[in-house]
C-alpha positions in Angstrom: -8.5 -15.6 2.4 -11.4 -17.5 4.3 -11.6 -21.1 4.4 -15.1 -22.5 3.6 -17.3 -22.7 6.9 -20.2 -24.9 7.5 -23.0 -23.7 9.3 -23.5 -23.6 12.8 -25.3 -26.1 15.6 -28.1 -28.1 15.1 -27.7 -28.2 11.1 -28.7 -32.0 10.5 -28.3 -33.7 7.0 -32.4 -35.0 5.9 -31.4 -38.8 6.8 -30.7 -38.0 10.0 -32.7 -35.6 13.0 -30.3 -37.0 16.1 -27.1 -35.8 15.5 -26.8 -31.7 15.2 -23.6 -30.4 13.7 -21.7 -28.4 15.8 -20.7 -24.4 16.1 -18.1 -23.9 13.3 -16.5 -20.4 12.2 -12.9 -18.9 13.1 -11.4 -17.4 16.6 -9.6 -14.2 15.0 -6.5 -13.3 16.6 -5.8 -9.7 16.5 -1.8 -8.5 17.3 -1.2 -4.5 17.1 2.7 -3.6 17.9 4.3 -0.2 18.0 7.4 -0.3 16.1 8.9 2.8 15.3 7.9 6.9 15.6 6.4 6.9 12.1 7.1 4.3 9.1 8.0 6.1 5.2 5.2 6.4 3.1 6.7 4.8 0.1 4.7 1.8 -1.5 6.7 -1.8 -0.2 6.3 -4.2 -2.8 7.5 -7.3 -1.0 7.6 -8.6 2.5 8.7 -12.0 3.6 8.6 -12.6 0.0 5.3 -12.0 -0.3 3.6 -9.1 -2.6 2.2 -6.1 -0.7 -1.5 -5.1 -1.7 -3.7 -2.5 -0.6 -6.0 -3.3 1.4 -10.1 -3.1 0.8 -13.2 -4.5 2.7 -16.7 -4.7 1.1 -19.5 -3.4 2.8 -22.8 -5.7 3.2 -25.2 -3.6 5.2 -26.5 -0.1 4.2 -23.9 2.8 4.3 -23.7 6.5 2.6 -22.6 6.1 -1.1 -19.4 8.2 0.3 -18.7 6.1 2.9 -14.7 5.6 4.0 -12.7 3.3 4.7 -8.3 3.6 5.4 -7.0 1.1 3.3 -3.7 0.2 4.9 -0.9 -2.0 2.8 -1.5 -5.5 3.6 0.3 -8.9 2.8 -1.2 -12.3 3.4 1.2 -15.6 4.3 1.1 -18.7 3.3 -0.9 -20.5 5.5 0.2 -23.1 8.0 -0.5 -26.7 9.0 -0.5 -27.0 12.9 -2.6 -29.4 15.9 -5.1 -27.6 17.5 -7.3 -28.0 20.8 -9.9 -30.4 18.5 -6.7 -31.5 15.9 -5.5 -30.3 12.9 -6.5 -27.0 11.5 -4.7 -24.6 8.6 -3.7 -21.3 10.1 -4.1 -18.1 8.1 -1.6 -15.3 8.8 -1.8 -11.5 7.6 0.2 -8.7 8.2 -1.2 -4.9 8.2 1.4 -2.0 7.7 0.0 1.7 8.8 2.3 4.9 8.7 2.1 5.8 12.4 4.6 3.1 12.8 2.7 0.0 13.4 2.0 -3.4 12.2 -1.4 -5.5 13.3 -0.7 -9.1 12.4 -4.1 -11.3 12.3 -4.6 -14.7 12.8 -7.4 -16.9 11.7 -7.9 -20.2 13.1 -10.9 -22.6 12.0 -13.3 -24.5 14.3 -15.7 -27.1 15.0 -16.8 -27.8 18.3 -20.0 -29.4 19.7 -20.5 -26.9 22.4 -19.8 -22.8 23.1 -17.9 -23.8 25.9 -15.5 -25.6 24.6 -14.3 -21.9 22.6 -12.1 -21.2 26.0 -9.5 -23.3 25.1 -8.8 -21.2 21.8 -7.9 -18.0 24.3 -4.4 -19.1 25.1 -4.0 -21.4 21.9 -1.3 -24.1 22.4 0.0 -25.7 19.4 2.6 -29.2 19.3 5.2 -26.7 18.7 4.6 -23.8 21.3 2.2 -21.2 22.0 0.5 -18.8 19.3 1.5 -15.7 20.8 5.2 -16.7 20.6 4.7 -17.8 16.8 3.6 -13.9 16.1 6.2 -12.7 18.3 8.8 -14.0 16.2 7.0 -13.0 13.1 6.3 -9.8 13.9 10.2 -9.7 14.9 10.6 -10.9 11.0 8.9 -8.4 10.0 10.6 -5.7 11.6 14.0 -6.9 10.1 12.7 -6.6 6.5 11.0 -3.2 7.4 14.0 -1.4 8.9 15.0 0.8 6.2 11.4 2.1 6.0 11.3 2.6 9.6 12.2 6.0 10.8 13.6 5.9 14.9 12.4 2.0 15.3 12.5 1.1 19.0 15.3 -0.9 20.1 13.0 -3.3 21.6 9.7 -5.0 20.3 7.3 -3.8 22.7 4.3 -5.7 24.6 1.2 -6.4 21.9 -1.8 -5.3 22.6 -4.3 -8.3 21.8 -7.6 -8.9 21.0 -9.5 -12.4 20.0 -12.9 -12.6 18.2 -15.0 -15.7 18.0 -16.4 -16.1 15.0 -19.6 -18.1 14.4 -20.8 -18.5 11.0 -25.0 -18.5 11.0 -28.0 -19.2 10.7 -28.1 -21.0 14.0 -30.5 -23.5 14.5 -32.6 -25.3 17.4 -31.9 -28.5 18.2 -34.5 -29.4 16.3 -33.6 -27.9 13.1 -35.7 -24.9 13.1 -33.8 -21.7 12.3 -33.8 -18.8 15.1 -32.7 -15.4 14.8 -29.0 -14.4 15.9 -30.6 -12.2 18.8 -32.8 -15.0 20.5 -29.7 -17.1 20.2 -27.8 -14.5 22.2 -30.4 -13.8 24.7 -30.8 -17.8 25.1 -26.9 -18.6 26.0 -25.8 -15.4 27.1 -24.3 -16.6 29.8 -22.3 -18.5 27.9 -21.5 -16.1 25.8 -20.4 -14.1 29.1 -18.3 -17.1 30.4 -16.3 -17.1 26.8 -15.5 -13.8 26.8 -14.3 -13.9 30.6 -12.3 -17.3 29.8 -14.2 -18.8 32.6 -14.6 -23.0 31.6 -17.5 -23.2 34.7 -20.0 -21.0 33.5 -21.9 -21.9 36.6 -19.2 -19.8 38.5 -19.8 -16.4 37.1 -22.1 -14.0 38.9 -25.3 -12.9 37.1 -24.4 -9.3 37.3 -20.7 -10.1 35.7 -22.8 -12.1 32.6 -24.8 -9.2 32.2 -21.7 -6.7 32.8 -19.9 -8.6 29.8 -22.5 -8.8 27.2 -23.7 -5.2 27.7 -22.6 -4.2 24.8 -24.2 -5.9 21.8 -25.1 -5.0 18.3 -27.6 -6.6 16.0 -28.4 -5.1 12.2 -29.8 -8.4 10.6 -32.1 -10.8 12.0 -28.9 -13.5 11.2 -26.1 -11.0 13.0 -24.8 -10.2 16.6 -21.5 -8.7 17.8 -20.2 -8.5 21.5 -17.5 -6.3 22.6 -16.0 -7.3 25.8 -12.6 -6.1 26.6 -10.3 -8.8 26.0 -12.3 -10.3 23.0 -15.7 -10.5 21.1 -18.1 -12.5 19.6 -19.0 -12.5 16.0 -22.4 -14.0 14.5 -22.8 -13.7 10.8 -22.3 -15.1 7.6 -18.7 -16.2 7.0 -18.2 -13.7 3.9 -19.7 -11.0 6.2 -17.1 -10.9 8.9 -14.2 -8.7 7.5 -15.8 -5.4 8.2 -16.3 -5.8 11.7 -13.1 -7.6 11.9 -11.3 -4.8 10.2 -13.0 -1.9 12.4 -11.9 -4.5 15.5 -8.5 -4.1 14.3 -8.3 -0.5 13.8 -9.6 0.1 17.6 -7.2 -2.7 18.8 -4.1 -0.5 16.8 -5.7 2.7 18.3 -5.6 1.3 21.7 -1.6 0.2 21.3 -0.5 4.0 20.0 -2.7 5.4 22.7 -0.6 3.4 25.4 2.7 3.7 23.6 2.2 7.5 23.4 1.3 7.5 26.9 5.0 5.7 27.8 6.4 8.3 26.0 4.8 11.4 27.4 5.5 10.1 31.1 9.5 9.5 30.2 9.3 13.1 28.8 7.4 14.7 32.0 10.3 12.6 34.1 13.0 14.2 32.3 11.6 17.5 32.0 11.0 17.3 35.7 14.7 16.5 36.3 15.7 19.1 34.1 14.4 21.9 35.4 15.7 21.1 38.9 19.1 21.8 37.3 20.1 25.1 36.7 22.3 24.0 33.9 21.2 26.4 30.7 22.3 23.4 28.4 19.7 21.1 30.3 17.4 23.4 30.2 17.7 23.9 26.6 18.0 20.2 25.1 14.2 20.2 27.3 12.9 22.8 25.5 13.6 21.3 22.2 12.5 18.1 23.7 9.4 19.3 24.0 9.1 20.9 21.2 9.8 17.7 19.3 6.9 15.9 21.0 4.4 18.9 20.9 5.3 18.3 17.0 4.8 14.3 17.4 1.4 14.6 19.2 -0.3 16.9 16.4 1.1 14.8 13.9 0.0 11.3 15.9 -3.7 12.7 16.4 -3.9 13.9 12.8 -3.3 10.3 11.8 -5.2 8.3 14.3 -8.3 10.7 13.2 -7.3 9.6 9.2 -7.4 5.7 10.2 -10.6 5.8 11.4 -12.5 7.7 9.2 -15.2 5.3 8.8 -18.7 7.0 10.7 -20.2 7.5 7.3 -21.4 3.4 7.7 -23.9 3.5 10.4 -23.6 0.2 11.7 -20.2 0.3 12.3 -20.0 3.8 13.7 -21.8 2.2 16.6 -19.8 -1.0 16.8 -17.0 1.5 17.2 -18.3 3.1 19.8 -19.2 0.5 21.7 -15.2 -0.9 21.0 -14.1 2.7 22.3 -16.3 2.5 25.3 -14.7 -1.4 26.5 -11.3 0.2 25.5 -11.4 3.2 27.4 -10.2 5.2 24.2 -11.6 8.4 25.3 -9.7 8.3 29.2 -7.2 7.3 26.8 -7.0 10.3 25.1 -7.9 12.4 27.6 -4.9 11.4 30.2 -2.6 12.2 27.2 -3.9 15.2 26.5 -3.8 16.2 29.9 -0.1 15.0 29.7 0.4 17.4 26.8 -0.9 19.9 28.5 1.5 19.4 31.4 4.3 19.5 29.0 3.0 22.9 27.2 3.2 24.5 31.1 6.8 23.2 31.3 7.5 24.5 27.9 6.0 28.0 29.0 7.8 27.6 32.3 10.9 26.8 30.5 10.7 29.5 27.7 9.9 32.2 30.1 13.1 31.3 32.6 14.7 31.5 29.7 13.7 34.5 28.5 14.4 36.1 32.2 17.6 35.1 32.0 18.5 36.6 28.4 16.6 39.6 30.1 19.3 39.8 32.9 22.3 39.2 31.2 21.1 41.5 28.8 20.1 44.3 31.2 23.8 43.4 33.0 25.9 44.0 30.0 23.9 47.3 29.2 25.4 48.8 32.8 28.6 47.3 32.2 28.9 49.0 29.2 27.4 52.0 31.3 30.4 51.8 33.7 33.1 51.5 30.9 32.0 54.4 28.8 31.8 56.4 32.0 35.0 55.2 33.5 36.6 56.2 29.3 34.5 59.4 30.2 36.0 60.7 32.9 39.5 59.0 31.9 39.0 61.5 28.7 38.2 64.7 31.3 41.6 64.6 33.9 
């Protein structure tokens, strides 16, 4: 749920033309882990003792009437109470469950702050009682618990997140004297501080005019009142408040894309390792437990692609076929999938290799017993003559 947001700087109340209100909105925190090989596609009513909801997002700017979105299970926390950078704020938690055997947990975090730069802080948010990150570490442990017996071949271990924050800033913006200006004038007026957020640099002074302009490249704009730009480690968001969960959604689905990507990467190198190792043994056995090895993860991959392609099955909406391209670009998705599938490759060789020494082998022993038998029936042959 979205807290209420006021508008953003240089709002002024009619008594008073001196004092602008400041940039408010929400820095979205966006947590994909890879749990388990695949999670059971039975509905989950509860978790944490929360209900479990499907999840839907409502599309503001013009889209095909068969446009499509995955809608994931999803559960929302209560929220929390905790001191931020600026003082107290009300922490909103949700928690994303998606059959290829991963969870996205979000975190929205309100602000109010007088100038852009003072948004770095909320990168590495600290609270009284530790750091975010390790908060959605242990919940995402939590959740893992609960989930086990829908979780077929968990990992032993939690592995490293994959994170992505989005600054939020709820519009119209205005001047500093109260006249309303377009979200793309905005941008191209404090795009180097836009540039120094997304870096995390606090002296925006420091950065180099070809790293601003590097960082901001990619940026979208559908309304006069919207931009989005896609860095690598986060984004910025302008819009209305009650426009934001579209792009925030698509976000999270290239952020969970990103984390299978890498975790299916780990795997295929610890299969070439073994299969490697394996065939410098001339143990049959090894050989064989390689072969269905790789048969198993031949299996895995067409099953993994078939449901990365069903998450994001959303290029019917313009707007947001091109946000996600521009998120797949910064992301690297595509040398993503290319080194795996150049791994896969590598592993269909070994297979072949594997298969066909195999197959020699059966061929030899086979073409052995056949003369043995030769000899014998000879040997009873000539045995039979004297």
């Amino acid at each position: 749920m979205k807290t209420a947001i006021p508008p953003a700087e240089g709002i002024e109340s009619k008594g008073s033309r001196a004092s602008p209100r400041p940039y408010s909105g929400e820095v979205v925190y966006i947590y994909a882990y890879d749990v388990a090989y695949e999670m059971r596609r039975g509905a989950i009513r509860e978790l944490l003792g929360q209900p479990v909801a499907q999840f839907a997002v409502d599309v503001d700017k013009r889209s095909p009437r068969q446009s499509f979105f995955y809608k994931p299970q999803m559960v929302r926390l209560p929220p929390l109470e905790r001191v931020g950078p600026h003082g107290p704020i009300r922490v909103q938690r949700a928690i994303k469950l998606l059959p290829v055997g991963a969870i996205s947990i979000t975190v929205q975090v309100p602000f109010g702050v007088e100038h852009l730069e003072s948004l770095v802080d909320y990168h590495d948010l600290q609270f009284q009682t530790g750091s975010l990150h390790e908060e959605v570490r242990r919940l995402a442990e939590e959740v893992i618990a609960e989930l086990k017996p829908n979780l077929i071949r968990p990992h032993a271990q939690l592995a490293q997140e994959e994170a992505y924050t989005v600054f939020c800033i709820a519009s119209p913006l205005r001047t500093s004297e109260g006249a309303e200006m377009t979200a793309g004038a905005w941008f191209e007026l404090h795009r180097r501080k836009v540039a120094a957020l997304l870096t995390q640099e606090e002296d925006v002074d420091r950065l180099s005019q070809q790293e601003s302009d590097e960082s901001t490249a990619r940026h979208l704009s559908y309304y006069q009142g919207d931009v989005v730009v896609v860095d690598w480690d986060a984004a910025l968001l302008v819009d209305e408040p009650r426009d934001f969960d579209e792009a925030l959604y698509l976000m999270e689905l290239a952020n969970l894309q990103l984390a299978e990507l890498e975790a299916y990467d780990r795997i295929l190198d610890n299969a070439l390792e073994r299969s490697y190792r394996d065939l410098a043994r001339r143990s049959l056995r090894s050989k064989g437990e390689s072969l269905r090895e790789i048969r198993e993860i031949r299996v895995d991959m067409a099953r993994f692609n078939d449901e990365l392609s069903n998450i994001t099955k959303f290029f019917g909406d313009w707007h947001l076929a091109r946000l996600y391209e521009a998120l797949a670009a910064r992301f690297h998705l595509a040398d993503w999938h290319r080194t795996i599938e150049g791994k896969v490759r590598t592993l269909d060789d070994l297979y072949r290799m594997l298969q066909s020494d195999r197959t020699n082998r059966l061929m030899v022993w086979l073409e052995a017993t056949i003369v043995v038998l030769f000899i014998v029936d000879l040997i009873v042959l000539i045995m039979g003559l004297k």
